[in-house]
N, C-alpha and C positions, 0 to 999 in steps of 0.2 A: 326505510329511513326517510323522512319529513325536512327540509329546509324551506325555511320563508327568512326573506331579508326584510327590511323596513329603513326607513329613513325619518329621524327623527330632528328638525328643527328650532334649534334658540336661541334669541337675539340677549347678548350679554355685552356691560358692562366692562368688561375689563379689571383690573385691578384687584386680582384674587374673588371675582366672582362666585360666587356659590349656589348653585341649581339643583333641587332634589328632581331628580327624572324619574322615581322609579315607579311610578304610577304611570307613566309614560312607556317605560319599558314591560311593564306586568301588561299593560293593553295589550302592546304588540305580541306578547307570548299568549294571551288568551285568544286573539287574531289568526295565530299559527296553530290555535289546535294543538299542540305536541303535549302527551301529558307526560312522558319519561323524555328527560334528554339533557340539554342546555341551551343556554345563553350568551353568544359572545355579545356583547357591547363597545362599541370601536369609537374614536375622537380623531379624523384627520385634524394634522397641525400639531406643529411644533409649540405650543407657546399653552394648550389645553390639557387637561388628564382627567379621569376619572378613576373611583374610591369609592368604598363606602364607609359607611360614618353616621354616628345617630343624627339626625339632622336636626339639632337642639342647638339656640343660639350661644349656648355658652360653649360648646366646643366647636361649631364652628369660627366663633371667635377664634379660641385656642390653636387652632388647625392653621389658619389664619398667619399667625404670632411664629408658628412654629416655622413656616415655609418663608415664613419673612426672617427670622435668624440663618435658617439654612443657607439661604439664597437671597440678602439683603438688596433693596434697590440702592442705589448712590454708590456705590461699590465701581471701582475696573472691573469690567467684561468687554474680552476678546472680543466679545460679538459687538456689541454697542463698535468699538474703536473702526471695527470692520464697515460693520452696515451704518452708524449712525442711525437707529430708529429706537436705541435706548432702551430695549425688553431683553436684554440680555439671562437677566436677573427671570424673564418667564421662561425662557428655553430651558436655562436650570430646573427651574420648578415644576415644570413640566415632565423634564424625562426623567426626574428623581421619584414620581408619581406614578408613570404611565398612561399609556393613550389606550390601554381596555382592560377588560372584566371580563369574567367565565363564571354563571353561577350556574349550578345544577335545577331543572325542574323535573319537581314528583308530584304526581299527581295533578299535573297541570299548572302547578303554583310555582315560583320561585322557592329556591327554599334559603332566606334572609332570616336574621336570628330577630330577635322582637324590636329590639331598637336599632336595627341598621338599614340604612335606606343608601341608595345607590345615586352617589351625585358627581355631577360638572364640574369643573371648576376649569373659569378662564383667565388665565395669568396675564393676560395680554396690558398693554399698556391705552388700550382703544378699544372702543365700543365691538363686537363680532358680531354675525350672522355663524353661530355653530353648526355642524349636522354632527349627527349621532348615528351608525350605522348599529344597526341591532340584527342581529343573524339566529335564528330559534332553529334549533337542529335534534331530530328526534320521534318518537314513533307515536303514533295514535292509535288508541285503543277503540 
């Protein structure tokens, strides 16, 4: 059994940021050689998650729209009252998403359905410097 870790880097926005990585992540797995096995994909931080999602701008609108009813900014949050830094509203949205991913690779490829691409999103209420830990685990042929 084959592991290679990576560390992927990016400077985001804030305010429901949306990042397609997965051309980012396909590197790293063509990097690690592995043609059976997987992919975890990791987000330290509370306030980031990663999903996949066609990466079309009219859902990611949608997507958007959807995390913002769930989890509205201008609202009371515990957290804001606590911390005073007023991202209350990302920490929701965040762990309602999650901080990784597990996709299976066959044949050396991801195996991603035709329009689903593997993205970022930073909830924060301020500009971030992201990492993305990517872990490719599995055998070579």
């Amino acid at each position: 059994m084959e592991y290679h870790s990576a560390r992927l880097s990016f400077s985001t926005t804030g305010q429901t940021d949306v990042i397609d990585i997965t051309g980012h992540v396909s590197k790293k797995v063509q990097e690690a050689g592995v043609t059976d096995g997987q992919v975890l994909v990791f987000v330290p931080g509370s306030t980031a998650a990663l999903t996949t999602i066609e990466f079309e701008g009219g859902v990611i609108e949608d997507l958007k729209e959807a995390v913002s009813r769930v989890a509205p900014e201008g609202i009371f949050y515990r957290h804001d009252a606590r911390w005073g830094d007023g991202n209350g509203y990302a920490h929701v949205r965040a762990a309602l998403l999650g901080p990784s991913l597990t996709i299976p690779v066959v044949g050396g490829i991801m195996v991603l359905g035709t329009w689903q691409q593997i993205i970022l999103l930073d909830f924060d209420n301020r500009p971030r410097k992201r990492h993305v830990l990517v872990q490719v685990s599995g055998v070579k042929k």
